[in-house]
DSSP file (Angstrom, degrees, kcal/mol; ACC not computed):
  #  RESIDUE AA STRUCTURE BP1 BP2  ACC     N-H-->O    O-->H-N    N-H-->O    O-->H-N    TCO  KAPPA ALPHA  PHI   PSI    X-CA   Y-CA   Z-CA
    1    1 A X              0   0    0      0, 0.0     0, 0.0     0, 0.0     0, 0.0   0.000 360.0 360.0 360.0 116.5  116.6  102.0  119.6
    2    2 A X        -     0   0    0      2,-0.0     2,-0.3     0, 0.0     0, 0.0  -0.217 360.0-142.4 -41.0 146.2  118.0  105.4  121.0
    3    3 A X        -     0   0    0      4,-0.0     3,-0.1     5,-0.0     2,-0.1  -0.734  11.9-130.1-104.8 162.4  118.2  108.4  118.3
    4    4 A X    >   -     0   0    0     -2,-0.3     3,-5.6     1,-0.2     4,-0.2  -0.389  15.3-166.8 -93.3  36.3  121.3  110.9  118.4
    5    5 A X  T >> S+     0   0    0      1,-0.3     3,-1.8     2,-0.2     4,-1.2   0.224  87.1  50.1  -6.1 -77.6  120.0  114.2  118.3
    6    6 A X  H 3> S+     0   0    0      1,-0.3     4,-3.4     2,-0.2    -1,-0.3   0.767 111.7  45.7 -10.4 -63.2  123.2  115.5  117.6
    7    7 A X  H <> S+     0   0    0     -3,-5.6     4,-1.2     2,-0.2    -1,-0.3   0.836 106.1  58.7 -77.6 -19.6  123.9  113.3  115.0
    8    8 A X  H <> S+     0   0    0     -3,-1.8     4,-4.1    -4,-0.2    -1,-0.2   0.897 104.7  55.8 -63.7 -32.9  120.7  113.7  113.4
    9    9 A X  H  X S+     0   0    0     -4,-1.2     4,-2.4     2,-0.2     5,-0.4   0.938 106.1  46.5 -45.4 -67.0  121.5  117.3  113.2
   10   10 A X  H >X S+     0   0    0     -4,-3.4     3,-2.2    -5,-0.2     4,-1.0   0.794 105.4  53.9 -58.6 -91.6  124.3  116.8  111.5
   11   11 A X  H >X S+     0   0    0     -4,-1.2     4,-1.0     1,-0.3     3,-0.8   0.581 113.3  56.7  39.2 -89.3  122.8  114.0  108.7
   12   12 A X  H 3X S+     0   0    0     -4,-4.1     4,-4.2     1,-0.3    -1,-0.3   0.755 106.5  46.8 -20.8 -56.8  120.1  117.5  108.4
   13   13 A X  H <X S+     0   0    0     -4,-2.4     4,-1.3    -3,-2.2     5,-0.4   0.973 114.4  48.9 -42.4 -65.5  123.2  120.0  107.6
   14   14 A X  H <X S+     0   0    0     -4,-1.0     4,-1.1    -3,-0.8    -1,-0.3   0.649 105.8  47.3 -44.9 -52.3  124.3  117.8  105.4
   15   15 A X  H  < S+     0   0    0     -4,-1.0    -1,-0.3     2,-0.2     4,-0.2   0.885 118.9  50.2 -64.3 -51.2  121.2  116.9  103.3
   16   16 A X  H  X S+     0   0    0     -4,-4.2     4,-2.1     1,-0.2    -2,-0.3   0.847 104.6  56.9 -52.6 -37.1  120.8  121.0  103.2
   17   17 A X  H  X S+     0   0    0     -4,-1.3     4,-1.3     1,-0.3     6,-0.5   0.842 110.2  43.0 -63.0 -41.7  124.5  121.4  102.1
   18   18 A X  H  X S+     0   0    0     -4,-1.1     4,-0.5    -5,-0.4    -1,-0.3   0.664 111.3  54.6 -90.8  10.4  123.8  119.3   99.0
   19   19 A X  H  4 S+     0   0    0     -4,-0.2    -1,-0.2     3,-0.2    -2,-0.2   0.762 113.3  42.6 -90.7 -44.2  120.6  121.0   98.4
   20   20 A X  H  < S+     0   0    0     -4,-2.1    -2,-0.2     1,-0.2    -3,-0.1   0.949 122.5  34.5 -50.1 -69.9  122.5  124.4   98.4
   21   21 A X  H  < S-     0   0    0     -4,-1.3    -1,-0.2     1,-0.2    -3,-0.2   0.627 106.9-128.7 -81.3 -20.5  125.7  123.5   96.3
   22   22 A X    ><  +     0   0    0     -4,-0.5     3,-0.8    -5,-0.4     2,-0.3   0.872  52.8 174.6  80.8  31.7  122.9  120.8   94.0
   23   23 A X  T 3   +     0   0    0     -6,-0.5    -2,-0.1     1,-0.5    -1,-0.1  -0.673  61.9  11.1-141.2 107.7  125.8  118.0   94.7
   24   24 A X  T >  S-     0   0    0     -2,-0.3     3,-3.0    -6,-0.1    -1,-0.5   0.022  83.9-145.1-108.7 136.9  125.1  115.9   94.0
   25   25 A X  T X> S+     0   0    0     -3,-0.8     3,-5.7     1,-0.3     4,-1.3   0.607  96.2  72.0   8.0 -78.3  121.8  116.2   91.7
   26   26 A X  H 3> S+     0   0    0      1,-0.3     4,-2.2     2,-0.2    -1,-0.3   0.648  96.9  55.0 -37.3 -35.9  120.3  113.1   92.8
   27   27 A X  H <4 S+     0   0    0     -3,-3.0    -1,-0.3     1,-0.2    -2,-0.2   0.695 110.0  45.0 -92.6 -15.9  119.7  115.0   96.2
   28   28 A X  H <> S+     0   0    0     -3,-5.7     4,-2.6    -4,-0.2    -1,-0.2   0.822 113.1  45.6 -86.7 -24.0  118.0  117.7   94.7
   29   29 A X  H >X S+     0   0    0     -4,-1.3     4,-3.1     1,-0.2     3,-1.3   0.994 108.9  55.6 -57.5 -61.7  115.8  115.9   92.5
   30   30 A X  H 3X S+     0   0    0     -4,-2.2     4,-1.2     1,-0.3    -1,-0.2   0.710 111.2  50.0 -22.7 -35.1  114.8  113.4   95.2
   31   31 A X  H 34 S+     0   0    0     -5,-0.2    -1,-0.3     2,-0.1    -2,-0.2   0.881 105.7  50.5 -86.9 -21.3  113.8  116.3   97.1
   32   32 A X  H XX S+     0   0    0     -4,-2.6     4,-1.4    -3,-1.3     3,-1.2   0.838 107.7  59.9 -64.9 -54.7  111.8  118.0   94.5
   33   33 A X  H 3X S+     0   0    0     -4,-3.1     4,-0.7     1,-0.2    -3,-0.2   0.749 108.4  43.2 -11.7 -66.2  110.0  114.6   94.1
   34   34 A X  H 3<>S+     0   0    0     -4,-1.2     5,-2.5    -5,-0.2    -1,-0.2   0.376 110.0  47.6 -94.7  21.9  108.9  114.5   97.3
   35   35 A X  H X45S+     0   0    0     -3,-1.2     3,-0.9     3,-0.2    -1,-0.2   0.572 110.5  53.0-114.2 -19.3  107.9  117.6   97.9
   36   36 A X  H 3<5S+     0   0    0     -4,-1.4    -2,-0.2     1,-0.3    -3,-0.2   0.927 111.5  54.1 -87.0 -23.6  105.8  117.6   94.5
   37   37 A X  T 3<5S-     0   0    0     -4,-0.7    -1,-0.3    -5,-0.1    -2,-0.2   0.417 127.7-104.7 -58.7 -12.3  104.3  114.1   96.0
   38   38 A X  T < 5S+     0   0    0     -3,-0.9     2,-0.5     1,-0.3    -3,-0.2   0.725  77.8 134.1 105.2  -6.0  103.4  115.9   99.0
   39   39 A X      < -     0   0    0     -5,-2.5    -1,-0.3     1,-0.2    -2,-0.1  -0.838  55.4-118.5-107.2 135.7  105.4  115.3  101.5
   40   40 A X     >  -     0   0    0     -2,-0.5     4,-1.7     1,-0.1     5,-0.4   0.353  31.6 -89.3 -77.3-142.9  106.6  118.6  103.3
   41   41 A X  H  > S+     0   0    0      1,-0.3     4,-1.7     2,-0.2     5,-0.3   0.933 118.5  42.0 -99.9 -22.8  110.0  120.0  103.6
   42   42 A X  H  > S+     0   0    0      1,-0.2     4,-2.4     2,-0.1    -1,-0.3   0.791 109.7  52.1 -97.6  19.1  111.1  118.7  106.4
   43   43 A X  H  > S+     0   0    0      2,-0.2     4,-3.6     3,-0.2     5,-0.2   0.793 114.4  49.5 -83.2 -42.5  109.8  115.4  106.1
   44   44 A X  H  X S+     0   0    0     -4,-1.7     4,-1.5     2,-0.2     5,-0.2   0.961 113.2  45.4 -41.0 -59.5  111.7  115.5  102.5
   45   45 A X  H  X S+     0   0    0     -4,-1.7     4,-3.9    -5,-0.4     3,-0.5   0.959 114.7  48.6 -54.8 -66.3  114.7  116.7  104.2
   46   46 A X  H  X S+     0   0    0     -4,-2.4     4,-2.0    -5,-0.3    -2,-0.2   0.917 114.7  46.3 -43.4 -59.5  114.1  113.7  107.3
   47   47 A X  H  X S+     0   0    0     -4,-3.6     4,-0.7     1,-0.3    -1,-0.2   0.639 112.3  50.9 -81.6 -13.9  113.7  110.7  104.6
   48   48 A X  H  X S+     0   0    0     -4,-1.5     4,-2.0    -3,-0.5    -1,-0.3   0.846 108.5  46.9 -74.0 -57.3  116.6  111.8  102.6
   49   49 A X  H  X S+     0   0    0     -4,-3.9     4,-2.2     1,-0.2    -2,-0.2   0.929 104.1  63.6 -64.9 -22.2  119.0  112.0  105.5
   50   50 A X  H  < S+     0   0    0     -4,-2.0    -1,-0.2     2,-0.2    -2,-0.2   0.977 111.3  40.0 -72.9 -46.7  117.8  108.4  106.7
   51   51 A X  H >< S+     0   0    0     -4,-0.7     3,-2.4     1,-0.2    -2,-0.2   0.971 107.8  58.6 -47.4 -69.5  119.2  107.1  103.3
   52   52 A X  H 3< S+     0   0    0     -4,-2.0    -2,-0.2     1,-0.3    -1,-0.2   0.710 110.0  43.2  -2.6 -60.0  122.0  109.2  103.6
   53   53 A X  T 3<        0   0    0     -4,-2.2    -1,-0.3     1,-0.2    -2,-0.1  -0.081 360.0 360.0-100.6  27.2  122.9  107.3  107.2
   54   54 A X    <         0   0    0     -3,-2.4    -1,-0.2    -4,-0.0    -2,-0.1   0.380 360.0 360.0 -82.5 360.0  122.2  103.4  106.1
């Protein structure tokens, strides 16, 4: 399956925007999670927006 730079980009913004503004929660906790598990930031960032887009 093709990816959509573009659109992945966008999904990225997005995940960042609710990190800024903390809305909703869930998306900063979730990020906090992983990042205290180990997983860096943009990998955090990556596995968040891939929920985000199901």
């Amino acid at each position: 399956m093709k990816t959509n730079p573009v659109a992945g980009e966008q999904i990225l913004q997005i995940v960042d925007n609710q990190l800024k503004s903390n809305d909703p929660p869930e998306t900063r906790q979730t990020y906090d999670r992983l990042l205290q598990s180990g997983i860096t930031d943009k990998n955090a960032r990556m596995y968040i927006g891939q929920m985000c887009s199901c």
